[in-house]
Structure formats: structure tokens, C-alpha cells
C-alpha positions as CSV (number, residue, x, y, z in Angstrom):
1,X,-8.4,33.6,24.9
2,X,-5.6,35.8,24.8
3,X,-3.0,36.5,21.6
4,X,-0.3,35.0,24.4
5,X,-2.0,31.6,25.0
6,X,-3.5,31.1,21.3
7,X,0.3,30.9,19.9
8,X,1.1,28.1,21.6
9,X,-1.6,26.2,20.4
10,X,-1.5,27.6,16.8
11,X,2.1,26.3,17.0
12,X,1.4,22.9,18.3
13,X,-1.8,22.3,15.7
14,X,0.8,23.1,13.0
15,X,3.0,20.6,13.7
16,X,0.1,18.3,14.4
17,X,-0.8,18.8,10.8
18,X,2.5,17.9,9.5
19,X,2.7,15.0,11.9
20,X,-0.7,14.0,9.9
21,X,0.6,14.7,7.0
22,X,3.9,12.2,7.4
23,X,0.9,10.2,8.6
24,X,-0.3,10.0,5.5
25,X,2.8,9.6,3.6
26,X,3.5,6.8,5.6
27,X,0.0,4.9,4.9
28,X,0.3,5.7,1.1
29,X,3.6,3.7,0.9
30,X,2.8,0.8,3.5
31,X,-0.3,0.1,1.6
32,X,1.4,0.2,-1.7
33,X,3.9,-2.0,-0.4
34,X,0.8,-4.8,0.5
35,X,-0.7,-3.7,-3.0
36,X,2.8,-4.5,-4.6
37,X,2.9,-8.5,-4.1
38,X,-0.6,-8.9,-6.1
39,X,1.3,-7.5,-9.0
40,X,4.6,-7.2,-9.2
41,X,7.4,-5.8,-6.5
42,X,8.8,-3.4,-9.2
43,X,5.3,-1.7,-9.4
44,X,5.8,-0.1,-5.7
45,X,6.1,3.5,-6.0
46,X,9.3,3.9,-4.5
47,X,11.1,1.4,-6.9
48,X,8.9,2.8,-9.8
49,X,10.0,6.9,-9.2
50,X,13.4,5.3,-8.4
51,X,13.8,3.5,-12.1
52,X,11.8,6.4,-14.0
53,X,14.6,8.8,-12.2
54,X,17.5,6.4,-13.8
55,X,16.0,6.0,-17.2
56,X,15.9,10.0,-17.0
57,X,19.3,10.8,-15.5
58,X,21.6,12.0,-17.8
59,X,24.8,10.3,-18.5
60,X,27.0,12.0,-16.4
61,X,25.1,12.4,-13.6
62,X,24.8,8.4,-13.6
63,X,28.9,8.4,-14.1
64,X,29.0,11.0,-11.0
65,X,27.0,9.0,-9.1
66,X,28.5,5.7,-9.5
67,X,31.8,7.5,-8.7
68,X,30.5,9.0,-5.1
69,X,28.4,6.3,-4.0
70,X,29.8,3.0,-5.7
71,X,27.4,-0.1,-5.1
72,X,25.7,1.9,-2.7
73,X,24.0,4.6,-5.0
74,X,20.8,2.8,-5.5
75,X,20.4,3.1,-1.3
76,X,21.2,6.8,-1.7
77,X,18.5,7.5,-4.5
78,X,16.1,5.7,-2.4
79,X,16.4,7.3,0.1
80,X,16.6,10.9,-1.4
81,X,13.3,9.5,-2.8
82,X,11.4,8.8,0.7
83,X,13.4,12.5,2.4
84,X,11.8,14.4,-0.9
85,X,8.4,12.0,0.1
86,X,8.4,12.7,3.6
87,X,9.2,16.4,3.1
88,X,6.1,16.9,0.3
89,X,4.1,15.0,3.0
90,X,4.6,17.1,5.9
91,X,3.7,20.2,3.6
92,X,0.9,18.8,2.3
93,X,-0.1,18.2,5.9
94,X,0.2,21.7,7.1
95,X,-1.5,22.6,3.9
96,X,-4.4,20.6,4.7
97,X,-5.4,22.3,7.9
98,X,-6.6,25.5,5.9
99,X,-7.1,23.5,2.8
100,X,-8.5,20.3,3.9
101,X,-9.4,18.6,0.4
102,X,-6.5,20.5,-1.8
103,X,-4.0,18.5,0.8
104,X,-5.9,15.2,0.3
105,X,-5.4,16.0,-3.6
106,X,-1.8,16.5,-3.3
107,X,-1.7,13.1,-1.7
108,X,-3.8,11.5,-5.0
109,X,-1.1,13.8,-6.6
110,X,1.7,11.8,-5.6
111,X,-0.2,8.4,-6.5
112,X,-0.9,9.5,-10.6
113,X,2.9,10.1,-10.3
114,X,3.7,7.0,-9.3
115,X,1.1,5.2,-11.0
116,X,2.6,7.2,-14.4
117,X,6.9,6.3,-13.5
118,X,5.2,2.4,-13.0
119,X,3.7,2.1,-16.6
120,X,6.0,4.0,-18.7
121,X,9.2,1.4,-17.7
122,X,10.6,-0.3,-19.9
123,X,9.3,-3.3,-18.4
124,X,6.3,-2.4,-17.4
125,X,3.2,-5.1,-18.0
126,X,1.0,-2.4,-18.3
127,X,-2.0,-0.8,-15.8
128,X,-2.0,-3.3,-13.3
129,X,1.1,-1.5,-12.1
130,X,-0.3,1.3,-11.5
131,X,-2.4,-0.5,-9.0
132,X,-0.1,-0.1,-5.7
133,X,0.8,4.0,-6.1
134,X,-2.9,4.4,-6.8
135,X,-4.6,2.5,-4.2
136,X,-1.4,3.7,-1.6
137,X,-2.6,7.5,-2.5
138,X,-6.1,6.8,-2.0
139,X,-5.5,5.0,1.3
140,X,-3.0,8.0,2.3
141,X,-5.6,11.0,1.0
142,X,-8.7,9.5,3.7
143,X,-5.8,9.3,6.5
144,X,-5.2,12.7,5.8
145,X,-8.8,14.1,5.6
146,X,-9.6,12.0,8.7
147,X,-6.8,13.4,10.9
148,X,-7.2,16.9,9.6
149,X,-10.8,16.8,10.3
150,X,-9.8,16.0,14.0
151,X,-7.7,18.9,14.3
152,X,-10.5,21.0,12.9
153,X,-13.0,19.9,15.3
154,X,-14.2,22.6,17.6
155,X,-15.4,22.1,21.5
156,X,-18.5,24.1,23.6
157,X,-17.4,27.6,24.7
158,X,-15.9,27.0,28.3
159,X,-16.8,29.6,31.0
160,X,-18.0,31.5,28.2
161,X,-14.9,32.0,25.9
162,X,-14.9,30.7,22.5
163,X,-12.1,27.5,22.5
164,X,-10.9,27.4,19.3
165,X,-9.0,24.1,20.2
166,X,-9.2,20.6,18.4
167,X,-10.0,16.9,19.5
168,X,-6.8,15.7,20.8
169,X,-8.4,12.9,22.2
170,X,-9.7,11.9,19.0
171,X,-6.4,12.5,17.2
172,X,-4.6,10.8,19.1
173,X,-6.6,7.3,19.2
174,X,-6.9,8.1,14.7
175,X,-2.9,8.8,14.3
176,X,-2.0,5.9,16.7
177,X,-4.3,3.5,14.7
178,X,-3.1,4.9,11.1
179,X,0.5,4.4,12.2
180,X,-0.2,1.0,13.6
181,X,-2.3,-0.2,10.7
182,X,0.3,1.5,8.5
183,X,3.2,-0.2,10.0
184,X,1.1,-3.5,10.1
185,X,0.4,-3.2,6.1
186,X,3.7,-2.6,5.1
187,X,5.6,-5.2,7.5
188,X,3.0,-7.8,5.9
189,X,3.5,-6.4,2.1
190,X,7.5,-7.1,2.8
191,X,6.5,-10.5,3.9
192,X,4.4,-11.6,1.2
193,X,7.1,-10.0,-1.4
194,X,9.4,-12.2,-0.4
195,X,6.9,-15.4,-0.5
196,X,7.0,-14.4,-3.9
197,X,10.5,-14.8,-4.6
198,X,10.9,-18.3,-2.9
199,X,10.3,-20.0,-5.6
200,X,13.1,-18.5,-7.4
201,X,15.7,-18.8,-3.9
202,X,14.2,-22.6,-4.2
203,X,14.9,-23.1,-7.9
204,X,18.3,-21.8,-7.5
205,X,19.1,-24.2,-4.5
206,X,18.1,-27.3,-6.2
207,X,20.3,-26.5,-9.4
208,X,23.8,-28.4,-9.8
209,X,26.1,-27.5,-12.7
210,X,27.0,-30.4,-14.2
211,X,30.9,-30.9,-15.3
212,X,32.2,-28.8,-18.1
213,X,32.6,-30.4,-21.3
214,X,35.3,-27.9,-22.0
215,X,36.6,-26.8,-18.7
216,X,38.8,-24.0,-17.8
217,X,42.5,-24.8,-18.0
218,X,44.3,-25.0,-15.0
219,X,45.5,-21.5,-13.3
220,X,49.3,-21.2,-13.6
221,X,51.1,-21.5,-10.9
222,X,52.4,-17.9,-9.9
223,X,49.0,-16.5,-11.2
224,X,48.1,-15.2,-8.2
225,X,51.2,-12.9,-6.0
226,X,50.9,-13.8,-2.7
227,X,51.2,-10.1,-1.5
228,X,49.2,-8.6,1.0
229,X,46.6,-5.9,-0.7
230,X,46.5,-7.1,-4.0
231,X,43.2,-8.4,-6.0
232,X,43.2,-12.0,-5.4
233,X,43.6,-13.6,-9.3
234,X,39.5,-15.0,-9.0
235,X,37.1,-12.6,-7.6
236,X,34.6,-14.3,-4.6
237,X,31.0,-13.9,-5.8
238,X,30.7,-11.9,-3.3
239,X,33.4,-9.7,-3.7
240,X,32.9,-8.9,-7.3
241,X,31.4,-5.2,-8.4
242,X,27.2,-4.7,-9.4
243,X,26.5,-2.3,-11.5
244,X,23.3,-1.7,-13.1
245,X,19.5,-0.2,-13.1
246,X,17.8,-2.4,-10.8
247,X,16.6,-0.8,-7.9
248,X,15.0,-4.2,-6.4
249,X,17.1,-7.0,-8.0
250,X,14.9,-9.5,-10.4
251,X,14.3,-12.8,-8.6
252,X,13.6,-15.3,-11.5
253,X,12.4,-18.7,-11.5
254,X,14.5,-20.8,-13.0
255,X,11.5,-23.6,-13.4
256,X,9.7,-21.5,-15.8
257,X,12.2,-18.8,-16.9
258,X,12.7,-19.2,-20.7
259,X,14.7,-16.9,-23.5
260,X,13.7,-16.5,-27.1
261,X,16.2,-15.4,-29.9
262,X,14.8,-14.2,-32.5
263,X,15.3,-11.7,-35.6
264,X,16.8,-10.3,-38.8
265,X,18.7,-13.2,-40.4
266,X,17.1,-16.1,-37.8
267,X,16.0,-19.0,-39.9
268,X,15.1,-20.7,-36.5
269,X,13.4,-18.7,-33.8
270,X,13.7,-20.9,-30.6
271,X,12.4,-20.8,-27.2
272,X,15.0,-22.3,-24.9
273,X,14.5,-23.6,-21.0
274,X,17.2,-23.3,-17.7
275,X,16.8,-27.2,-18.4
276,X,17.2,-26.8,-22.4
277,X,20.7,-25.4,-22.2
278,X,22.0,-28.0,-18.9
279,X,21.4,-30.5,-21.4
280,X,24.3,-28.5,-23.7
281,X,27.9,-29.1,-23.5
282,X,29.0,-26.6,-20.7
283,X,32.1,-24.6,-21.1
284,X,34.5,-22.9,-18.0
285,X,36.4,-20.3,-18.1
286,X,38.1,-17.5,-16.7
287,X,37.2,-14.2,-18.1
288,X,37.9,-10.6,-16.6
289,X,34.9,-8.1,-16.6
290,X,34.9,-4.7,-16.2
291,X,32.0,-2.0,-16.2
292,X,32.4,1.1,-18.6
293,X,31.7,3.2,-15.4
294,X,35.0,2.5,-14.1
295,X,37.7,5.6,-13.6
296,X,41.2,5.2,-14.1
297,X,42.3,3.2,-10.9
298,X,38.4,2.4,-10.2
299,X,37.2,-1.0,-8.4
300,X,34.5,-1.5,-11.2
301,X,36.7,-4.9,-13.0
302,X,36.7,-8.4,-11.4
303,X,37.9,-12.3,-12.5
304,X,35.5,-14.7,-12.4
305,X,35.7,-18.5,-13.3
306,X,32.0,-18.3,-15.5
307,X,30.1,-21.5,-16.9
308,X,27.8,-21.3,-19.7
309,X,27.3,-22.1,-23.3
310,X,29.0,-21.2,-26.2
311,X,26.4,-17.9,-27.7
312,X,28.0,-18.6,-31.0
313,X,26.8,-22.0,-31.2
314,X,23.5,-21.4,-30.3
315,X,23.4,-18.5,-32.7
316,X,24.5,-20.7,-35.6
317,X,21.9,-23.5,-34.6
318,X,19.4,-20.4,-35.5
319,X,20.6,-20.0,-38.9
320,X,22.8,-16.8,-37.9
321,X,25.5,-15.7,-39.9
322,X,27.9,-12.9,-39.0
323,X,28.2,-9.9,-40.9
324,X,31.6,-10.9,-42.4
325,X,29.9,-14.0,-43.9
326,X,26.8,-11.9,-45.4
327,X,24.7,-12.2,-42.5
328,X,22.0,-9.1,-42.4
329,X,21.6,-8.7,-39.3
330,X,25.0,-6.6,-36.8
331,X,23.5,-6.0,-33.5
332,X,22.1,-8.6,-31.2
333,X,20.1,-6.9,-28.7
334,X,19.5,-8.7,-25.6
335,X,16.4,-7.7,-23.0
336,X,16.7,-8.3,-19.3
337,X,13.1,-9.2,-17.5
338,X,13.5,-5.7,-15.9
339,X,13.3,-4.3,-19.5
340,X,17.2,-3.1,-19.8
341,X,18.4,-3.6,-23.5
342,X,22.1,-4.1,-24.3
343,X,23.5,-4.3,-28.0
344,X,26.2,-6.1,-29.3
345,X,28.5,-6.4,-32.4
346,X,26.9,-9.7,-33.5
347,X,30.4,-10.1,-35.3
348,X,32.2,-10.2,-31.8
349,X,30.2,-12.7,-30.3
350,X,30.3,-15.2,-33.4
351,X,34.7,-14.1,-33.9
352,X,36.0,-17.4,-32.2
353,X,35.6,-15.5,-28.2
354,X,34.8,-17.5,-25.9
355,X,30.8,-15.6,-25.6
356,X,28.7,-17.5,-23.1
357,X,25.3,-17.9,-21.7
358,X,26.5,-18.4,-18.6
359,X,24.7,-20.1,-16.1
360,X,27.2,-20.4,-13.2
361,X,30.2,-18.0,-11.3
362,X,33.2,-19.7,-9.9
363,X,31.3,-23.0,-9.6
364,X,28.0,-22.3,-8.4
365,X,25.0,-21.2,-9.6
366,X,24.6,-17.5,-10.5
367,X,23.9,-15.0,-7.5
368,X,20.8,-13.0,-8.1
369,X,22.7,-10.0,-7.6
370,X,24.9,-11.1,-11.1
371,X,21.9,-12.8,-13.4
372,X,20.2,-15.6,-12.1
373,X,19.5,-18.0,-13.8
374,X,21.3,-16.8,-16.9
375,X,23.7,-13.5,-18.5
376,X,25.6,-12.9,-21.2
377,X,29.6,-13.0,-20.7
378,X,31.4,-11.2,-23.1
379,X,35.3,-10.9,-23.2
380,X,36.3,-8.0,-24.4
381,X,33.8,-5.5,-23.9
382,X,32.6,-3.5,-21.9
383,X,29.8,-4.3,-19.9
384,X,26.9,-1.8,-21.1
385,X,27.3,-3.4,-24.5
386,X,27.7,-7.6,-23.7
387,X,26.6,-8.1,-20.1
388,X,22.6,-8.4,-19.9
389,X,21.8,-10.1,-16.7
390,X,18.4,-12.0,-16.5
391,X,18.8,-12.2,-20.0
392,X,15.2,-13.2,-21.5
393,X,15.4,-12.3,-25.0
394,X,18.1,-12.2,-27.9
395,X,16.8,-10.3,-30.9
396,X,19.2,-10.1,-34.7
397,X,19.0,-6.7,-35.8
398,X,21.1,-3.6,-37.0
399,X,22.7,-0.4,-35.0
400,X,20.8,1.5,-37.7
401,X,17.3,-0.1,-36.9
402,X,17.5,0.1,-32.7
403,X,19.4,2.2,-30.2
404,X,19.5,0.3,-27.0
405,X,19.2,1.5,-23.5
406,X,22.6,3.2,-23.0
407,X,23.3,3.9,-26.7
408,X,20.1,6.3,-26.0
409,X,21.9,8.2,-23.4
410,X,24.6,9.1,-25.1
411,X,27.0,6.2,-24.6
412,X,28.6,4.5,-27.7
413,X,27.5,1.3,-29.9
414,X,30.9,-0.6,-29.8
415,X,33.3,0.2,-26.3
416,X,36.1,-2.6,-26.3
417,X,37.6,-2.8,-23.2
418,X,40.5,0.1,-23.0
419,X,44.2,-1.6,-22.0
420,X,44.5,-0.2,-18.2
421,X,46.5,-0.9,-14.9
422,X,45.7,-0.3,-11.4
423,X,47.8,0.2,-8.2
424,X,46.4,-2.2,-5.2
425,X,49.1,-1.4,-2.9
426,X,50.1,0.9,-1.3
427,X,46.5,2.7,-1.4
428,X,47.0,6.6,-1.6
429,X,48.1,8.6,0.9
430,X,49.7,5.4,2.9
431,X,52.5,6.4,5.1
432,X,54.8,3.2,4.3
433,X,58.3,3.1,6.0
434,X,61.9,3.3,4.3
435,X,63.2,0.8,2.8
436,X,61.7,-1.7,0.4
437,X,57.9,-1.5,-0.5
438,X,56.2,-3.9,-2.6
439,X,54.2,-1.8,-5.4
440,X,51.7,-4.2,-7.0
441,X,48.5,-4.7,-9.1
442,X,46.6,-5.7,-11.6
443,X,46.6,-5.0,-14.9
444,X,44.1,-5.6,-17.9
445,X,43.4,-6.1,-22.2
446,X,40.6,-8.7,-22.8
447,X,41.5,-10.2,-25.9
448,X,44.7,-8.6,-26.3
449,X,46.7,-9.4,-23.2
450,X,48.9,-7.6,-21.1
451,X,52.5,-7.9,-22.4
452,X,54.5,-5.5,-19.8
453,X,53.7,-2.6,-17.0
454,X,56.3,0.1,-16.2
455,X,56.1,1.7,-12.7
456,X,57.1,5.7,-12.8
457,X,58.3,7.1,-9.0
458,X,57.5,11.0,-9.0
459,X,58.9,12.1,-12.5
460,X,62.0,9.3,-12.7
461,X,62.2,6.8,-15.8
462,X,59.7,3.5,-16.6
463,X,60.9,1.1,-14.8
464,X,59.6,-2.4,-16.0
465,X,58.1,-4.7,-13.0
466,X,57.1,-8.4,-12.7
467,X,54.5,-9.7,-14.1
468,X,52.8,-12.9,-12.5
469,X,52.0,-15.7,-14.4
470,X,49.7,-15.2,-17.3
471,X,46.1,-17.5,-17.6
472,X,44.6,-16.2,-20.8
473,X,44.3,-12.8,-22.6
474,X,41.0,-13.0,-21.4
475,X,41.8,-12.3,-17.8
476,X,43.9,-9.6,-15.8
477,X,47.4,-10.1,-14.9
478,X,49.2,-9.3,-11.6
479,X,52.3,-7.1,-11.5
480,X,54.5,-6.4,-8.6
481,X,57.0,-4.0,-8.2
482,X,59.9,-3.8,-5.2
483,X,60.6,-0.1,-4.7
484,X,63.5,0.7,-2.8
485,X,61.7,3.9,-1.1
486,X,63.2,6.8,0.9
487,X,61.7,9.7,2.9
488,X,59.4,12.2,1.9
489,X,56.5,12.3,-0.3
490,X,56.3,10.2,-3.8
491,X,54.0,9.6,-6.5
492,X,53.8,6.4,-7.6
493,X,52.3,6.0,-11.1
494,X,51.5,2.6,-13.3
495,X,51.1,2.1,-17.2
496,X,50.6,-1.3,-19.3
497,X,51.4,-2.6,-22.7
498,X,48.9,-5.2,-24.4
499,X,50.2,-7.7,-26.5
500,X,49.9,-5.3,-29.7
501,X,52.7,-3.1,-28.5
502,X,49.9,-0.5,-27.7
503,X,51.4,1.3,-24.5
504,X,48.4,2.4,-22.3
505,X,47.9,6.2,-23.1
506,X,48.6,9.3,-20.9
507,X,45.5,11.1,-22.1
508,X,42.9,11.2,-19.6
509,X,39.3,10.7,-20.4
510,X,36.2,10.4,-18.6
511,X,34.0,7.2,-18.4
512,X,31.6,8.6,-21.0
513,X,30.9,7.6,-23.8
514,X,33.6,4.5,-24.1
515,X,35.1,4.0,-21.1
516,X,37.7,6.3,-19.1
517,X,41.8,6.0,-20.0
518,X,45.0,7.8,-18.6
519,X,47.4,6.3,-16.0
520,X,46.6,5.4,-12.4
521,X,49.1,7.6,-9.8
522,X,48.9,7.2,-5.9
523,X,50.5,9.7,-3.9
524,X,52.6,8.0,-0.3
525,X,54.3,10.0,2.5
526,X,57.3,7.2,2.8
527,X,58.8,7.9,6.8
């Protein structure tokens, strides 16, 4: 056979071998995906690589993501996962066709690495999840062997010149069945995944809060500005920002779900049901959060009405005393059932705040996305230090005995929430017309309230705006604004003052280590 008809098929067995190799990829991670329900979902090796790739991401490079990506940068590190996957896959496959068993080792490679991320997480239950990455690496290394093995076959001499072709036939029939049986395994793994979260959708459906013992006080009237683009007072559930680690969100049964405080200075350990704390007086009430991770003029802050039970209570039933009392123990470190620890001044939570357990957000049951069946609602701080959702443990100890998950990565032990403002509308770069334009927004000092905000146009003087109604110092406060605007371009810039007299400072800081400050600007083109 000649030089000019060999290429061809030199070129076309190449990409056969990659195709073999995606082949394989593809079987490793369907079959992982069946493997996944026998132990766990967060065991899969996608959603394993994914959390051991948070854990190690440095701080900044979180704060850059969650900046870029918002609520959506768990999608993109998934899939940059499966494009870095697929890509090692097709090499491995056009590895293989010189190197037949290194390629299927590179494919058992990839399943120790999985199998490794899966048992070293924080909430790993040990080497049953290393289970699905292992036996997905195994399946994917025969797939591999097999198809290579098909491209390597050689035929009879024809006419009498060597054909060094391959068995396309017999490729053909192995790749169509590994992608149907691949396809088949993984479609079925999803399926029985979420047969194992049923009985947590099911547990969740049959809960009804019962009435608050304490409930929220009525919103004032003129709470809420009735101006188009602003943050409505209350947050919908499905509205308000996620932020966290959890790549596939925990689906917990609230049947057998159960949280155990325990710990320095805890006379009386309990063990405490979903059912255990119904059967407490329930308090309502309206508390602002907002996520350490937000930037000046960021979406990461919402208003939600939460219902839950008083921590402090609980706390003292334990035999807790604060530190200001003599109590040993200044950190309570709370542990998620996906392993994330959060620490928090025990002092805060016991200081008269209104610190919940709360089982319910703006008068239903928690969403899975926010903590079902139970979190911790904090007012006041931020969220990396109060808000563990699918809160399973409360351990008493000191900031000098344990570093919790963020405190690890360079984030800080206390972070109250900073006093900030925000601009709703206009958005930047708006082209509004002359005339009047209503500037408006929210505004925000858990535990301090907001007092005043000043709206600056370009480099004029303060000029104070309204302020809606106020419901607690616990919540954000609407401000509006009516800007007699003229033509040309304007920056519009907003700062607050808390009840303490403390104006909102210029200085700009980033979100790392306690949370970002400065004053939120919007630049318009007014024609």
C-alpha cells in the first residue's frame, strides 16, 4: 500500500482511538454514576474531584469565582471538570493504540484519583466511597482495551499486499454497545439517585409549621417602596442568593435527621429530633442575611421572614454559659452533614439576638437549596461564621482549640456584618431620560440599623434621601432618592449611617478576610 493511501487511514485510526478513548471516559463515569446510589451521591467522582478542588482553592480564587459566575460557579467547575475528563480521555485513547495497557492504566489512574478526592472529604464515611470512581475506572479501562484491541486487529493479505487495516466491523458493533450500555447505566444511576432522595422531598411535604409562639411583628406600612427595580422588602425563597460548597445539594430526611450539641462547658449533651424541636415554642422573624462574599453593590444579601427556635435557649437547657458569665467554652462550631464547619462567637448567639434553629423561610418549610430540615440564622454576621445549613452537630469549644472550614483558608474568626448600601435603580450604564429619576435601594447594619443614606451625583455634596419605613435593626431598609437629572453622563454614588453615627467608609476593601466595604457608584448616560 502506498505512503498516499496509508495516511488516510493512519489519520482515521487516530481519531478512532480517541473516539475509544472518550468511549471510555464516558463508561467510567456512567458506571460510577450507577455505583453512586449504593453509597452515597457525593461519592461520584465528578462531585468528589469537584469538592476536593473547593476545599483546595485558595481564598481568592473562591472570591474571584463567586464574582464571575455568581450562583452558577458550581455548573462552571463541573463542567471544567468533565472538558479536563474528556480531554485526558481522548489522549489516553490515542495513547492506547501504541500503548495498549499504559492507556488502560491511565484510565485506573483517573479512578485512584477519584477514589482518593472521595475519602479525604470532610464528610467522607470512609472506603465505601471510593467504591464508584474505582469500579467506574475499572469498567472504563476493559472498554478501552477492548476497543483498542479492535483497532489493532489485522486482516489476510489481499491480492497479496500486506493490509495493515483494523476491524471496523467489529469496532463499530463494541463502541455502539459501550455507548449504549454506557448511556443506559448512567440514565438508570440518575434515576435511582433520586429514589434516594424521595424520602427527604416526602418528609419535607408532609411538614406544617405550626404557629409561632412569638411571631414576627407586623411589617410597617411604607416598608416596602413601591418603585419599579428595587429589592422587594421580603426576599421569595426562590429569589434569595446560595452560596456555599455543595456541589450536589444534601437531601436530608427529616424522619430520621437528628443534631447533637455537645462540648466544652455542656453539662447536658442532647440528641434532638425535626419533631423534638416542633414541639418548642416557635419564633418568626425577619432577619437580613448576607454572604461575606459579597462586593460592594453585590446581590449576595436577602430578607427573609425565618422560623426557628431560640439557639440561646437551647444552649442554656445544656448547661451553657457565655463567656461573659465564666463559661469555658467561646466558639460553637456547627457541622453540616456535607462535612462544612462554621464557628461562632458563642457570646453572640447567647447576647439577647434573636439566633435561631430555624426550621422554616417565609412560612414554609426550608428549601433544600437553604437547609432543610434545619440552619442556623444569625443576625449580624456574616454568613461563613453563623449560617450552617443542614446543621447536624453543635460542638462548645474555643477559637484557640479549632479552626473551622473557612477560618482555615484564611478568612477571619469573628466578621460582623459591615454597614453598606446598594443602588437598585437605575442599574449602571442605564440611559434614563431628563427630568426626574427615582434613585433607590437598599441599605443594611444587622444589629445596628440604618439611621440615614446620602446620595452623591458625580462630585456634588451628600444629599440625604428617604428612607422607607424601618422593621427592625435586624433587617435592610429601603431608601429612595428623586434626582432631578440633566444630560450627559453622571455618577451616581450611595453611602449609609447605622444607628451608632458610624458613616459607611470610603475605603475600599476586598471580600477577603471580613467582608468587602467602600461605597457603591453607578455610572448613567441621562438623554
Amino acid at each position: 500500500m502506498t505512503d498516499d493511501k496509508r495516511k488516510p487511514r493512519i489519520r482515521a485510526r487516530r481519531l478512532l482511538g480517541a473516539l475509544s478513548g472518550g468511549l471510555a471516559g464516558f463508561a467510567a463515569l456512567a458506571v460510577a454514576e450507577l455505583v453512586s446510589p449504593a453509597v452515597r451521591p457525593q461519592a461520584g467522582p465528578v462531585v468528589a474531584v469537584g469538592g476536593a478542588a473547593i476545599d483546595r482553592t485558595p481564598a481568592a480564587v473562591k472570591d474571584w469565582a463567586i464574582r464571575n459566575f455568581g450562583t452558577d460557579d458550581k455548573l462552571v467547575l463541573q463542567a471544567g471538570i468533565l472538558t479536563v475528563l474528556a480531554l485526558f480521555a481522548l489522549c489516553l485513547g490515542t495513547a492506547a493504540l501504541r500503548f495498549r495497557r499504559a492507556g488502560a492504566a491511565g484510565v485506573l489512574l483517573f479512578g485512584i484519583v477519584g477514589a482518593l478526592a472521595a475519602t479525604t472529604r470532610p464528610d467522607s464515611i470512609g472506603p465505601p466511597d471510593a467504591l464508584p470512581s474505582l469500579v467506574g475506572a475499572a469498567t472504563g479501562a476493559v472498554v478501552l482495551y477492548v476497543l483498542v484491541g479492535r483497532l489493532a486487529v489485522r486482516r489476510e493479505p489481499v491480492d497479496g499486499a500486506p493490509d495493515h487495516g483494523w476491524d471496523r466491523r467489529g469496532f463499530v458493533i463494541a463502541a455502539s454497545a459501550a455507548a449504549v450500555a454506557s448511556a443506559g447505566a448512567g440514565s438508570l444511576g440518575r434515576v435511582l439517585n433520586g429514589f434516594g432522595a424521595r424520602d427527604a422531598v416526602a418528609s419535607r411535604e408532609r411538614i406544617v409549621l405550626p404557629a409561632p409562639g412569638s411571631p414576627a411583628a407586623p411589617v410597617p406600612a411604607g416598608a416596602g417602596l413601591r418603585i419599579a427595580g428595587v429589592s422587594p422588602f421580603l426576599t421569595p425563597n426562590g429569589s434569595f442568593y446560595r452560596v456555599d460548597t455543595a456541589l450536589v445539594v444534601p437531601k436530608v430526611d427529616a424522619t430520621t435527621w437528628r443534631l447533637r450539641i455537645h462540648g466544652r462547658g455542656v453539662t447536658r449533651p442532647v440528641s434532638l429530633s425535626f419533631d423534638d424541636l416542633l414541639r418548642r415554642e416557635l419564633v418568626e422573624r425577619n432577619i437580613t442575611l448576607t454572604c461575606v462574599s459579597n462586593e460592594v453593590g453585590g446581590p449576595y444579601t436577602g430578607n427573609a421572614r425565618w422560623t426557628g427556635v431560640r439557639l440561646a435557649d437551647l444552649l442554656a437547657e445544656c448547661g451553657v454559659v457565655p463567656p461573659s458569665r465564666g463559661g469555658p467554652a467561646d466558639q460553637l462550631v456547627s457541622r453540616s452533614v456535607d462535612g462544612m464547619t462554621i464557628g461562632t462567637p458563642v457570646e453572640d448567639v447567647m447576647d439577647g439576638r434573636d439566633a435561631l434553629l430555624a426550621l422554616g423561610m417565609n412560612g414554609e418549610p426550608l428549601p433544600f437549596d437553604h437547609g432543610f430540615p434545619v440552619r442556623m440564622v444569625v443576625p449580624g454576621l456574616y454568613g461563613f461564621v453563623s449560617a450552617c445549613k443542614w446543621i447536624e452537630e453543635i460542638e462548645l469549644t474555643t477559637f484557640a482549640a479549632y479552626d473551622p472550614y473557612w477560618v482555615r483558608r484564611g478568612w477571619a474568626r469573628r466578621a460582623p456584618v459591615k454597614t453598606q448600601s446598594r443602588i437598585d435603580t437605575p442599574k449602571s450604564f442605564a440611559r434614563p431620560k431628563t427630568g426626574t429619576v427615582m434613585v433607590a435601594g437598599v441599605a443594611w447594619a444587622q444589629r445596628r440599623g440604618i439611621d440615614k443614606v446620602e446620595i452623591r451625583v458625580d462630585d456634588g455634596p451628600w444629599q440625604e434621601a428617604r428612607l422607607a419605613a424601618e422593621d427592625s435593626r435586624d433587617t435592610w431598609r429601603q431608601w429612595s432618592f428623586p434626582w432631578q437629572a440633566t444630560k450627559g453622563g453622571h455618577t451616581l454614588t450611595v453611602r449609609a449611617t447605622d444607628r451608632t453615627g458610624a458613616v459607611q467608609t470610603e475605603r475600599r476593601t476586598k471580600t477577603v478576610p471580613d467582608g468587602a466595604s467602600g461605597w457603591h457608584s453607578v455610572v448613567v448616560t441621562v438623554e
